[in-house]
Residue, then its C-alpha position, 0 to 999 in steps of 0.5 A: x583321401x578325396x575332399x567331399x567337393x570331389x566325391x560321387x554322391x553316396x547312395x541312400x544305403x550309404x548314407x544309412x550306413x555311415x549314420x549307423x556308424x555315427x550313431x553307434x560305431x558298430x555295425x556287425x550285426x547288420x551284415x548287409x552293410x558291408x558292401x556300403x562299408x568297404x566303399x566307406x572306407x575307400x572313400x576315407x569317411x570311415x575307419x575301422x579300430x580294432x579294440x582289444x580287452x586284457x587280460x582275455x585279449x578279445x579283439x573286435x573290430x569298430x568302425x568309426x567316422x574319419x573327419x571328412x565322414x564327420x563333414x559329409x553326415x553333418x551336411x546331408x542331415x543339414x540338408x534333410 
């Protein structure tokens, strides 16, 4: 995982991205994120979980924010 003093700047897609995953942890419905999202996740400021339901065992993936992706938001919304 890189520290954020070390790390390229993100793109505005990005940034929205990883907003959306703040703000609501799913973002399936807008597919046009997924390139922004596997650079997220390379990056290490988003992790997928994969949630289960019993006794149906339906699986759906969610997405959430690692610490670092914490830190990275909190500082580009402080900077806005």
């Amino acid at each position: 995982m890189q520290s954020q003093d070390h790390m390229q700047p993100l793109s505005r897609s990005e940034l929205n991205c990883l907003r959306a995953i703040s703000q609501c942890g799913d973002i399936t419905p807008q597919a046009y994120f997924e390139p922004d999202l596997l650079r997220l996740i390379e990056l290490g400021l988003v992790e997928k979980v994969s949630l289960m339901w019993l006794p149906l065992e339906m699986k759906r993936d969610h997405y959430q924010l690692t610490p670092l992706g914490h830190q990275v938001i909190s500082n580009c919304d402080g900077n806005e």
